[in-house]
C-alpha positions as CSV (number, residue, x, y, z in Angstrom):
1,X,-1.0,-13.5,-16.0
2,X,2.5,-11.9,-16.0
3,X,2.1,-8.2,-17.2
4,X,3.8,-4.9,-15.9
5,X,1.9,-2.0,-13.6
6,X,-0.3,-0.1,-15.4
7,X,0.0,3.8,-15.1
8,X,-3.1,4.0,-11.9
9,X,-1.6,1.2,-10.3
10,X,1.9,2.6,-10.2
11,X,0.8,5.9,-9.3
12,X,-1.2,4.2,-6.1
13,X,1.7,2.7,-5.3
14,X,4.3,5.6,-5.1
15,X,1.0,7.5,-3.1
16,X,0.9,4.9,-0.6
17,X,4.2,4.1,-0.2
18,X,5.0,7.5,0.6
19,X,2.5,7.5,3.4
20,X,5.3,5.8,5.3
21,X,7.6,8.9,5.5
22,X,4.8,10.8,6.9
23,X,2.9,8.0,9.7
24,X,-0.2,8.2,7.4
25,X,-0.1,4.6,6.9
26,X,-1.8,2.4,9.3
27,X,-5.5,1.4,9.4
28,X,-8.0,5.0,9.5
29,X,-5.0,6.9,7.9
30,X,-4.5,10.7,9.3
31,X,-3.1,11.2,12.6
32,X,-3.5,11.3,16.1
33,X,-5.1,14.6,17.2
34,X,-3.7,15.4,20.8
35,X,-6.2,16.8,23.5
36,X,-7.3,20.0,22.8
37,X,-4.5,21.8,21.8
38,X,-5.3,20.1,18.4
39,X,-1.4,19.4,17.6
40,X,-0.8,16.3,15.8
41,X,1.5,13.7,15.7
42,X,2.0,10.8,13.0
43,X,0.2,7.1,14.1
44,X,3.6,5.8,13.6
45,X,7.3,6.9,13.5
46,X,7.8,7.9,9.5
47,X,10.1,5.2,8.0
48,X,12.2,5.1,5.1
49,X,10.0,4.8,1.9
50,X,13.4,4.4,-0.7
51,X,13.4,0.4,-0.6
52,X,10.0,-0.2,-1.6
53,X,10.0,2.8,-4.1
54,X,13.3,0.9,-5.7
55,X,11.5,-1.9,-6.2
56,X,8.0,-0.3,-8.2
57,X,9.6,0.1,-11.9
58,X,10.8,-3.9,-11.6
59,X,7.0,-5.5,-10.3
60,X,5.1,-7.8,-12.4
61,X,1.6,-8.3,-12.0
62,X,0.8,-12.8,-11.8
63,X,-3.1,-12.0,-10.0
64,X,-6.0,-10.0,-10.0
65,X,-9.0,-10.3,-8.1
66,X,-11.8,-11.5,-10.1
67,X,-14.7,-10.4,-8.1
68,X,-16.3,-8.2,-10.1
69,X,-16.7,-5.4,-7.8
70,X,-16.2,-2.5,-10.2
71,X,-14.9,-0.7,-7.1
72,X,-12.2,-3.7,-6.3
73,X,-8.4,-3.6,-7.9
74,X,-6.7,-5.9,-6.3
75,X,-3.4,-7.6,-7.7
76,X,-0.7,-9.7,-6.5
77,X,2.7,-9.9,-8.0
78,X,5.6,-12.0,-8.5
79,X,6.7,-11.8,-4.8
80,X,3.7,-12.9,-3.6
81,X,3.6,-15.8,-1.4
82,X,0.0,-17.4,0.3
83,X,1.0,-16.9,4.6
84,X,4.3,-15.2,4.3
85,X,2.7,-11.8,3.4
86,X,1.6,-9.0,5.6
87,X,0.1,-5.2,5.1
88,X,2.5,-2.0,5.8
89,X,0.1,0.5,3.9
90,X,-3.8,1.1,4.8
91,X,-5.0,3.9,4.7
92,X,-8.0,5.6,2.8
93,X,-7.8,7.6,-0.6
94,X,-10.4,10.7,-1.6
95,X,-13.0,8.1,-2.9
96,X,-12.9,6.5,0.3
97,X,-12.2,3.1,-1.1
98,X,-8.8,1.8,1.1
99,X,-5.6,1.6,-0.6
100,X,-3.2,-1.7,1.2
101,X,0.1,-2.3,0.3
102,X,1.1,-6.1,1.3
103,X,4.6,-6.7,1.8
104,X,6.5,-10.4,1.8
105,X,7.9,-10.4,5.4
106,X,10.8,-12.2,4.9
107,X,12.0,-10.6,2.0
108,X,10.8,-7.1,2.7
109,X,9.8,-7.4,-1.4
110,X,6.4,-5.9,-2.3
111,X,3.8,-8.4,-2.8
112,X,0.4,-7.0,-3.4
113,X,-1.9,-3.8,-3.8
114,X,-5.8,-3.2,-3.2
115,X,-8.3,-0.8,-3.7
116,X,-11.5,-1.3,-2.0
């Protein structure tokens, strides 16, 4: 397999990826809810979103799961390597499956996306 996004799978990608510039990206998504004053702060300091987003237009899709779980899209692309690969989007969408972005972490190039 060797194929460009499609349309869905590009558009989760920008979503997600822009949960970075906001700190709506780890594991539970939202924020942390302080006391009872109910002010809010991100999970994480917001971080620069532009290097990844650069990079969306030029991904190739090389895997996708085969699990048959209508509710799983999971694909890998070309920078995709087995151990060197590590998650710096999770967080849920309004269907409640969880949207991960995986990220080579010595390249910084992004290497995968699931829905779950």
């Amino acid at each position: 397999m060797n194929r460009k996004l499609t349309k869905q799978e590009k558009q989760w990608l920008i979503r997600g990826l822009k949960w970075l510039e906001t700190g709506e990206h780890n594991l539970g998504g939202g924020k942390w809810t302080i006391g009872d004053t109910g002010v809010t702060k991100p999970l994480d300091p917001p971080k620069d979103a532009a290097p990844y987003l650069e990079q969306v237009d030029e991904l190739r899709v090389v895997h996708k799961c085969k699990c048959d779980n209508v509710d799983c899209h999971t694909i890998k692309f070309q920078h995709f390597e087995k151990g060197k690969c590590g998650v710096i989007i999770s967080n849920s969408i309004e269907d409640g499956r969880m949207l991960i972005i995986d990220v080579h972490r010595e390249t910084n190039l992004l290497a995968g996306l699931e829905i779950i």
